[in-house]
MMTF fields as JSON, N, C-alpha, C and O atoms, coordinates in Angstrom:
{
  "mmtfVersion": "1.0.0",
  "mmtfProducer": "UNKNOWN",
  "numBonds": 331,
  "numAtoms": 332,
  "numGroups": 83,
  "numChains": 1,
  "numModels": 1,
  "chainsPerModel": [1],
  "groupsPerChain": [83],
  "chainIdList": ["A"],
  "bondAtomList": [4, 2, 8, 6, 12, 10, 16, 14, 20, 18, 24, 22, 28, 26, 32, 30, 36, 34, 40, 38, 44, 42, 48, 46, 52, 50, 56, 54, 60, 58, 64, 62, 68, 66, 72, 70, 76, 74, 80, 78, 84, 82, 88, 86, 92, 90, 96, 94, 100, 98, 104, 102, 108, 106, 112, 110, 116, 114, 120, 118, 124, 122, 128, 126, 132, 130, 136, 134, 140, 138, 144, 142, 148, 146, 152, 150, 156, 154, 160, 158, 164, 162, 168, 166, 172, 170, 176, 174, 180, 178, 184, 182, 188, 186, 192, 190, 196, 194, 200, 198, 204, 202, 208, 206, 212, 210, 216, 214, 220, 218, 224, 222, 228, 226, 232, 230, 236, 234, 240, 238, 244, 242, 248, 246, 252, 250, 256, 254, 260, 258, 264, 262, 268, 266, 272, 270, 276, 274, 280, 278, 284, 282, 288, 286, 292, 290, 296, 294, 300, 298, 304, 302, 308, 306, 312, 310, 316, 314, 320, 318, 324, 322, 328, 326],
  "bondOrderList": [1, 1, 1, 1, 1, 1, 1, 1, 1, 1, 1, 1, 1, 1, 1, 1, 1, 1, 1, 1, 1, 1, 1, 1, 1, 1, 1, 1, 1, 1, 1, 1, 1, 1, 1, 1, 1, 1, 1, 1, 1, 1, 1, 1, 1, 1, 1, 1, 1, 1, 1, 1, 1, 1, 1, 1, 1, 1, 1, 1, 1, 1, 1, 1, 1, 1, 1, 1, 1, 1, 1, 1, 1, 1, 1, 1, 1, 1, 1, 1, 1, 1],
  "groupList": [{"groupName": "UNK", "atomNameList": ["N", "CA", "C", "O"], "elementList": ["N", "C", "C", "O"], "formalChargeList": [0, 0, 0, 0], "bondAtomList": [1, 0, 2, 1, 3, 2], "bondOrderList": [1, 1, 2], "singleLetterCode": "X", "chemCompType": "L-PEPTIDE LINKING"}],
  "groupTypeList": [0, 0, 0, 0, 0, 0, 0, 0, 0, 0, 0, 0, 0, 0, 0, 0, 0, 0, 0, 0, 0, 0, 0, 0, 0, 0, 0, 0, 0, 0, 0, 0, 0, 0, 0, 0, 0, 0, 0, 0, 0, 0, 0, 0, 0, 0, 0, 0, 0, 0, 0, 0, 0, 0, 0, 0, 0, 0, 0, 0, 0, 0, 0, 0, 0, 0, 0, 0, 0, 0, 0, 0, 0, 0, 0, 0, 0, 0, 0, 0, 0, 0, 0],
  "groupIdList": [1, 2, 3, 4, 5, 6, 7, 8, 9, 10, 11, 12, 13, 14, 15, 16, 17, 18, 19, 20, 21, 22, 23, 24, 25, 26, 27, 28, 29, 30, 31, 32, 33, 34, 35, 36, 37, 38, 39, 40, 41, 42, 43, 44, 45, 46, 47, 48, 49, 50, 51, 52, 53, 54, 55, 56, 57, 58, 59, 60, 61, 62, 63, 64, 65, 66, 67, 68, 69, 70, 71, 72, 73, 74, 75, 76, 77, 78, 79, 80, 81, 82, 83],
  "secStructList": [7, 7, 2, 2, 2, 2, 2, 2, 2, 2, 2, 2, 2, 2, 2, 2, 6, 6, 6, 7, 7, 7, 6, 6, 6, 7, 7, 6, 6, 7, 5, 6, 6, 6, 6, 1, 7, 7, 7, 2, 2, 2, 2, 2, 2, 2, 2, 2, 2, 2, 2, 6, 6, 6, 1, 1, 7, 7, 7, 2, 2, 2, 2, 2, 2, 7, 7, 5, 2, 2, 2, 2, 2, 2, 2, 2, 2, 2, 2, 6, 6, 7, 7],
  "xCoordList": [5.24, 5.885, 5.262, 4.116, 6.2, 6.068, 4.965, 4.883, 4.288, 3.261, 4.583, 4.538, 5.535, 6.641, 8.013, 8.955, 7.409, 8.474, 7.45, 7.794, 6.354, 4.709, 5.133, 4.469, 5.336, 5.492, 6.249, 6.36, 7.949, 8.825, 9.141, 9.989, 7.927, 8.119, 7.547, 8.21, 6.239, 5.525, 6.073, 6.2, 6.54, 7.038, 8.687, 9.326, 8.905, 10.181, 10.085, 10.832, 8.87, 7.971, 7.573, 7.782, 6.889, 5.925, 8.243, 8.661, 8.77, 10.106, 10.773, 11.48, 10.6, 11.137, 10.149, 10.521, 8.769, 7.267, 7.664, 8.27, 7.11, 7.159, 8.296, 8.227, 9.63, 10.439, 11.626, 12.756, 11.115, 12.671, 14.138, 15.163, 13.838, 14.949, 15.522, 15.005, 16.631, 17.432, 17.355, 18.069, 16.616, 15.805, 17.528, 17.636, 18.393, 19.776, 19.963, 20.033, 19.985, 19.623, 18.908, 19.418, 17.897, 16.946, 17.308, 17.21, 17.78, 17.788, 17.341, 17.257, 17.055, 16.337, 16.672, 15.752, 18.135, 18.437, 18.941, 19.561, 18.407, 18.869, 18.301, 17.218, 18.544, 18.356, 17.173, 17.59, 16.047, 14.955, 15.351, 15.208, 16.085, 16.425, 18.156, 18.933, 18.431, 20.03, 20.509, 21.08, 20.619, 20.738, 19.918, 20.405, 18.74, 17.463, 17.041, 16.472, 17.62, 17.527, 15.777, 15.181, 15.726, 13.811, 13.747, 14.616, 12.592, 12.467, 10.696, 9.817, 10.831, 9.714, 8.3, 7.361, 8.296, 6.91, 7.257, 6.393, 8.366, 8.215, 7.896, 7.582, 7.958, 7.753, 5.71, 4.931, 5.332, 3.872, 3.171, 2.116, 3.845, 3.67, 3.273, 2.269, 4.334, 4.279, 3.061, 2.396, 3.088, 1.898, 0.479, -0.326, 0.398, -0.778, -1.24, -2.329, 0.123, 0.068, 0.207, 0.135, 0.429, 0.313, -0.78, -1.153, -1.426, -2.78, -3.936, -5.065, -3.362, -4.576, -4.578, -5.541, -3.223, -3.143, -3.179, -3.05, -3.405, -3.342, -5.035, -5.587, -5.769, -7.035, -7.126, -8.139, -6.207, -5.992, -4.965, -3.889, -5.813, -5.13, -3.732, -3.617, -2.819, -1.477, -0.976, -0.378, -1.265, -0.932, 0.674, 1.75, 0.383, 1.857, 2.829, 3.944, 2.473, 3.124, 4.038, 5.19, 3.208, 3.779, 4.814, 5.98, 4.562, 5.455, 6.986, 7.913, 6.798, 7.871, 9.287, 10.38, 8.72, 10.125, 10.646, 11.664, 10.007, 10.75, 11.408, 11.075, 12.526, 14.221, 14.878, 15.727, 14.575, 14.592, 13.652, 12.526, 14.148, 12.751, 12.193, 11.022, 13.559, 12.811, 11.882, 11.098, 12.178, 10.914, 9.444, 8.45, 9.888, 8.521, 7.722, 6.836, 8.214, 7.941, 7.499, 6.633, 8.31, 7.538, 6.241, 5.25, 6.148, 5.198, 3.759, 2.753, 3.895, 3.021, 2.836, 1.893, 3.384, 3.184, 2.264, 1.533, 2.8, 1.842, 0.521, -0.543, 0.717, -0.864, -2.05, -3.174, -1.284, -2.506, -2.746, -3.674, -1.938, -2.251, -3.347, -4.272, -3.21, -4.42, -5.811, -5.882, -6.918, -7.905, -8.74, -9.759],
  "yCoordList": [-17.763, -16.605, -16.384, -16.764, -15.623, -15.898, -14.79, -13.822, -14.697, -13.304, -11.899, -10.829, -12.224, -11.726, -11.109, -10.391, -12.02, -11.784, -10.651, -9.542, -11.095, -10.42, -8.832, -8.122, -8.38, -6.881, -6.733, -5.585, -7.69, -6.944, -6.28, -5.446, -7.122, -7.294, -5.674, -4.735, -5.613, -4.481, -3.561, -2.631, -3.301, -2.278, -1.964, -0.912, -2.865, -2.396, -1.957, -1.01, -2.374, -1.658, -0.353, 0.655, -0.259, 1.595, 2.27, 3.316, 1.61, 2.994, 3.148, 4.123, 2.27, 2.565, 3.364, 4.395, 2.932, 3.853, 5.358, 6.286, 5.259, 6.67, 7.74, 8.811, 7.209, 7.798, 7.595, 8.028, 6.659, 6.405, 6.099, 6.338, 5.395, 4.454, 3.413, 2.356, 3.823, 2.49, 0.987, 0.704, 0.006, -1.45, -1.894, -2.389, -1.553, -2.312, -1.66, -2.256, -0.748, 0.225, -0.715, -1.082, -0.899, -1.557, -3.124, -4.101, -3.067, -4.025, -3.994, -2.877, -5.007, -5.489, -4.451, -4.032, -3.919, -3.138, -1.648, -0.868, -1.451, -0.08, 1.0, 0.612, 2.178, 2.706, 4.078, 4.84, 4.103, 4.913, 5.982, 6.46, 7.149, 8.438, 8.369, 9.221, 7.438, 7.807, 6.977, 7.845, 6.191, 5.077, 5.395, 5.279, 5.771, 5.543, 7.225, 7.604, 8.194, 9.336, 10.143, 10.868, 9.411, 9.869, 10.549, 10.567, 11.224, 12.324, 12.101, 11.27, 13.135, 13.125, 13.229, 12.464, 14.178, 13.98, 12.705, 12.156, 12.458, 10.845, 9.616, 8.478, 9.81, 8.575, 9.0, 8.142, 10.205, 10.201, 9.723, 9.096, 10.061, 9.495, 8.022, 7.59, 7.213, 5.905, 5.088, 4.087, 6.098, 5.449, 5.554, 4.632, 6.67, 7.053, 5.494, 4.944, 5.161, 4.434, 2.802, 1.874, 2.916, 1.46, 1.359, 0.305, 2.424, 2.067, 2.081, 1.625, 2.745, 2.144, 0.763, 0.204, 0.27, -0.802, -2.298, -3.462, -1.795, -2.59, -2.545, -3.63, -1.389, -1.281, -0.914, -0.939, -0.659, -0.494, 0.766, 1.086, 1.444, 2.286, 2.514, 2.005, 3.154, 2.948, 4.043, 5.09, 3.598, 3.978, 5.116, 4.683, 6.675, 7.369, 6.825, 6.568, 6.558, 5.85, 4.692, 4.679, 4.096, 2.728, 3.362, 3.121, 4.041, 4.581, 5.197, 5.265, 5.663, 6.478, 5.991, 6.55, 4.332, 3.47, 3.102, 2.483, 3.463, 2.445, 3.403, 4.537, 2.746, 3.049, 2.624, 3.325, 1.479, 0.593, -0.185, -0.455, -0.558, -1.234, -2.387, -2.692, -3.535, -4.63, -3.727, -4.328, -2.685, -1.954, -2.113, -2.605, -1.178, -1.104, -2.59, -2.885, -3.42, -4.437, -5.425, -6.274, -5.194, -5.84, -5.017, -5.701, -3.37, -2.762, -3.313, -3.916, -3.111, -3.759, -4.911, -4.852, -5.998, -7.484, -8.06, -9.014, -6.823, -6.35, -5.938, -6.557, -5.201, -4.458, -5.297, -5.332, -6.035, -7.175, -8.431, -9.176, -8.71, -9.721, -9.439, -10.214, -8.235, -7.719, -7.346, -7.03, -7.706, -8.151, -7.034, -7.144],
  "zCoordList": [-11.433, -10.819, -9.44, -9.205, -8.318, -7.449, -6.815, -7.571, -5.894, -6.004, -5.73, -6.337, -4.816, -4.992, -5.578, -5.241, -6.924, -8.17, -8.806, -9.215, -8.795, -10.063, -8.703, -9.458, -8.184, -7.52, -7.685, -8.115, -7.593, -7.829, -9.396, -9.713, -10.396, -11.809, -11.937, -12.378, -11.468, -11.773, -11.225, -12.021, -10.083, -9.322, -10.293, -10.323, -10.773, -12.149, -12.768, -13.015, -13.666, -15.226, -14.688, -15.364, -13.266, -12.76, -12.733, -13.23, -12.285, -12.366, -13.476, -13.725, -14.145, -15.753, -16.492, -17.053, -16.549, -17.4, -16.739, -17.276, -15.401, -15.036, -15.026, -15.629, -14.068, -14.034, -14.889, -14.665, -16.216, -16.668, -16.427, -17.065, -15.106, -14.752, -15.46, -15.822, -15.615, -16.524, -16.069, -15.106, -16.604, -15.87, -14.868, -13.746, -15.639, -15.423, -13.66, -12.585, -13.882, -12.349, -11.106, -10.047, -11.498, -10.772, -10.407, -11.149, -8.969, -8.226, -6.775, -6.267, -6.064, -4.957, -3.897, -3.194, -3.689, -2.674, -3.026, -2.303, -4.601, -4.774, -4.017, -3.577, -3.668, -3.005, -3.821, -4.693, -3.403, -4.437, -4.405, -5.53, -3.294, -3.91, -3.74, -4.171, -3.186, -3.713, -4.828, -5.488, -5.298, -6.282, -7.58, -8.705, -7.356, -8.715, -9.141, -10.164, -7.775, -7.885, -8.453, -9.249, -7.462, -7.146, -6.076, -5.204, -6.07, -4.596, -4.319, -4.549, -3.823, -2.99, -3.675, -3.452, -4.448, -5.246, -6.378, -7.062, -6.396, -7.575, -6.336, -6.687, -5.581, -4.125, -4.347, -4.762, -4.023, -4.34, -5.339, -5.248, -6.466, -7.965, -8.051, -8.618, -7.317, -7.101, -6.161, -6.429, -4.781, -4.187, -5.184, -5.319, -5.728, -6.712, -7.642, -7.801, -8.107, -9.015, -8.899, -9.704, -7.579, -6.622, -6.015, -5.501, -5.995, -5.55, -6.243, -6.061, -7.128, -8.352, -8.999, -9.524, -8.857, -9.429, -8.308, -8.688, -6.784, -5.909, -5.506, -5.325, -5.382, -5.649, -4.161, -3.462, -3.899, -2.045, -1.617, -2.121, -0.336, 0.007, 0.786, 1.901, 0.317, 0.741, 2.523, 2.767, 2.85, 4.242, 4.015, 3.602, 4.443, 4.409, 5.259, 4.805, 6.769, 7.706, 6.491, 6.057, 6.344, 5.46, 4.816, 5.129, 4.067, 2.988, 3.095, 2.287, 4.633, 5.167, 5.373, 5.465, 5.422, 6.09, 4.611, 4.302, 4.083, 2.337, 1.784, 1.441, 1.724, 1.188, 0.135, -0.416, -0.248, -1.574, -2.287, -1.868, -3.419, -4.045, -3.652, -3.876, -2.645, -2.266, -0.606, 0.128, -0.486, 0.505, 0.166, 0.701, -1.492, -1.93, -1.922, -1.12, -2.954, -2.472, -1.651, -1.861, -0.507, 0.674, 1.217, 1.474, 1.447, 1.621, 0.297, 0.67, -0.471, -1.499, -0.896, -0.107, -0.95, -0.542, 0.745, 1.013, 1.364, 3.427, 2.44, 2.432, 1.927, 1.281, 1.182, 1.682, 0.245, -0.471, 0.326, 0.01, 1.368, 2.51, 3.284, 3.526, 3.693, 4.805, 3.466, 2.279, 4.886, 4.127, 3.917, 3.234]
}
């Protein structure tokens, strides 16, 4: 698996665990508060929980531009590159 697939995998399992998103819901360009119908303290929820599990701190700037899950994704993916 790809290190790319392993975030998009986990970042599927954290919106189904936490927010109970239907997995079927969840695709690459859904949209996190119009599509998956998350807001603003569930977007905090997530950095909380991406950064505990990334072991790294999530930049708000970063956070601001992500719109969908292949966002999150790529933001995660930037994360763990830098050293």
């Amino acid at each position: 698996m790809t290190e790319q697939k392993a975030i998009y995998a986990e970042v599927s399992a954290l919106l189904v665990k936490l927010f109970e998103v239907d997995p079927q819901d969840i695709q690459p360009q859904a949209r996190l508060y119009e599509d998956l119908e998350l807001d603003s303290i569930d977007a905090v929820d997530m950095i909380v929980h991406l950064q505990k599990k990334t072991g790294k701190k999530i930049k708000p700037e970063e956070f601001k531009a992500v719109r969908t899950v292949q966002d999150v994704v790529d933001a995660v993916e930037r994360l763990l590159k830098e050293a």
